[in-house]
Each structure stands twice: as C-alpha cells, then as structure tokens.
N, C-alpha and C positions, 0 to 999 in steps of 0.2 A: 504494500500500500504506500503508496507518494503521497507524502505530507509536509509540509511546510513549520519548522519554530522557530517562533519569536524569538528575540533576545531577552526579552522580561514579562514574566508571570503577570497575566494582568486580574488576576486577585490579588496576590500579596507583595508584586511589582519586585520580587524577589528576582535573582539571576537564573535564565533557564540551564545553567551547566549542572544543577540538581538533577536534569535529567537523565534518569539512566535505567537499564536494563530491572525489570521485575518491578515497577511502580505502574502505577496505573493512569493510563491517560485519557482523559475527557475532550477529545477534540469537538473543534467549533464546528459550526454548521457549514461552513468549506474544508472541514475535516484535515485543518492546520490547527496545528498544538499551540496553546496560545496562554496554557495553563502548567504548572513547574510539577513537578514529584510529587512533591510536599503536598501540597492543594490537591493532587489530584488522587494521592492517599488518605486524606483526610476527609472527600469527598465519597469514595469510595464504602469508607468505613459506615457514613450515614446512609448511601443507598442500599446496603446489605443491611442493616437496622432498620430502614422503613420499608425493606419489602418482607425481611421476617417479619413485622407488626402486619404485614397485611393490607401496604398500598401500594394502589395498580398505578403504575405510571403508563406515559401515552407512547406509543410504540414512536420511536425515532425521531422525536420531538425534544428539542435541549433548548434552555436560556438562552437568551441572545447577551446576557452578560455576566455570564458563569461558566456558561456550556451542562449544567446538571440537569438529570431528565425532569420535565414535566409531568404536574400532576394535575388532574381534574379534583377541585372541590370546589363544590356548589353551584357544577356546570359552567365555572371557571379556570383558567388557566392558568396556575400555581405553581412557583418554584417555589421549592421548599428551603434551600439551601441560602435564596436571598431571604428567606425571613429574619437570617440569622440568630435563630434561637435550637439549632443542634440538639444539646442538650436537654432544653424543655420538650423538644417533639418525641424524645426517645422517655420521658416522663410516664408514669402510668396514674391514673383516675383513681383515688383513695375513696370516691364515694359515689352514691346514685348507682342509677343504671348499668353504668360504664367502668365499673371498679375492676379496675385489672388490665384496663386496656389502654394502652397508649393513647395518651394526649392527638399523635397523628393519626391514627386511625379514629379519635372519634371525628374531631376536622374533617377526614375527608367521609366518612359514612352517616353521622349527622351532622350537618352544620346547622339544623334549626336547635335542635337542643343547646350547641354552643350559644347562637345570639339569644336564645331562651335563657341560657344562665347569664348573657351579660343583665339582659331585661330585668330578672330577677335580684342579682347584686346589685344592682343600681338603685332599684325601688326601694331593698331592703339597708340600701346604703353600708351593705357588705366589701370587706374588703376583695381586690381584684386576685383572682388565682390565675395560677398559669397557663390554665386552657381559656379562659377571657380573654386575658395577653395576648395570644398566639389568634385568636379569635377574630381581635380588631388588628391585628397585624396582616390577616390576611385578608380584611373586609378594605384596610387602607390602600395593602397593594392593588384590589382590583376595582376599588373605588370608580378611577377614569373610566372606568369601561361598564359601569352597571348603572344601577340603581340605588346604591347604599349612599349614603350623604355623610362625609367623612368626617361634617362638622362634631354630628352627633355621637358617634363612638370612635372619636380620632384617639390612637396612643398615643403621648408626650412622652414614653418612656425613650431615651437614649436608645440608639439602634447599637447592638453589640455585641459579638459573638461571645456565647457563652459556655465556650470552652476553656 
C-alpha cells in the first residue's frame, strides 16, 4: 500500500520519526499517515475498549480531524475520540437501568435516557455526572447540524483529555 507521512503528528504535533514497525496507524481519508505511533497507539487502545462495550462504528468512515472511526449516536455522526473524554466513555453506570454498562454504550443505545437525566438533574438541581458530561458534549458537537440549541445544555467544562 503507497502512502504518504507527514513530518509532524497532527494530534500531538509531535515528530513523525516515532514511527515504526508494530504500532498502529490511522490513516486519513487519502490514506496518508498524518498521525505519529504514539497517537495512533493510544487510539487504538480506545477502539478495542469501545467495541468490546459494544459500539458499532460506521464501516470506512474516519474524522476528518483525527482520522478515528465514526460513530452513529442519535442518528448522528460522532467521533468519539474528539470528545476527549477516553476515560469517562470506558466508565460504567453505578445506577438505574444501565448499571454495568458503559457510559459509551449507553450514549450510543439510549440517548433519550441520557438528555432525560440531564432534564432530570437540572430540575432537581443535582449535581452533573459523567454521562450528563459526555451527554452535552456530544449534543455540542452536533449542535451545527440538528436541532439541539446549545445555549440551553452548553458545557463550560474545559475540553481535556482525560488520560
């Protein structure tokens, strides 16, 4: 396969000479490496963590500024990897219905119960958990493109990988 790398990582703008043999690569949608070792080990690790939880991603479909596969939630078109919250998505549900199952899998198999429990913290003026979080994070990213009004469940939390 003929492909094309950059000089520099353009996730963590790091030097591409990281790259080497037995790492895993995420090429772009011109299928030039545009992403380092590092990143694309680290990447890796979450797509085997969200498809053992149990989500379908969309066949040959990548970010346009990540390169990581897409996912369908809420009949929207969701990276996971720019939520940047890793960690929280590989989280599992301590209560309700959903105990036991990861914060990404409830996202992507209910998302009315997610905006249902922001509904519900807010009225009850409950503090925010981490599948609210993750919630309005991905009702923000697809904001431009729907019907959700971002005024109303915008996050001011710091965007920040939580690794």
């Amino acid at each position: 396969m003929d492909f094309e790398i950059t000089d520099e990582c353009k996730l963590c703008k790091g030097d591409m000479e990281r790259l080497g043999a037995g790492h895993f690569r995420f090429p772009n949608k011109n299928g030039d490496i545009d992403i380092c070792a590092d990143c694309g080990d680290y990447m890796n690790y979450l797509e085997k963590d969200l498809i053992k939880d149990k989500i379908k991603f969309m066949r040959k479909i990548r970010c346009d500024n990540c390169n990581f596969r897409i996912c369908k939630i809420n009949n929207n078109s969701v990276c996971l990897w720019c939520l940047n919250d890793d960690i929280i998505l590989r989280h599992t549900v301590v209560y309700g219905k959903y105990n036991g199952k990861t914060h990404a899998f409830v996202l992507q198999n209910d998302f009315t119960y997610c905006i249902s429990e922001i509904e519900f913290r807010s009225k009850k003026n409950y503090d925010e958990t981490k599948l609210t979080h993750l919630t309005k994070k991905v009702l923000n990213n697809v904001s431009h493109r729907n019907r959700y009004r971002p005024s109303r469940l915008e996050d001011k939390s710091i965007n920040k990988r939580w690794m």
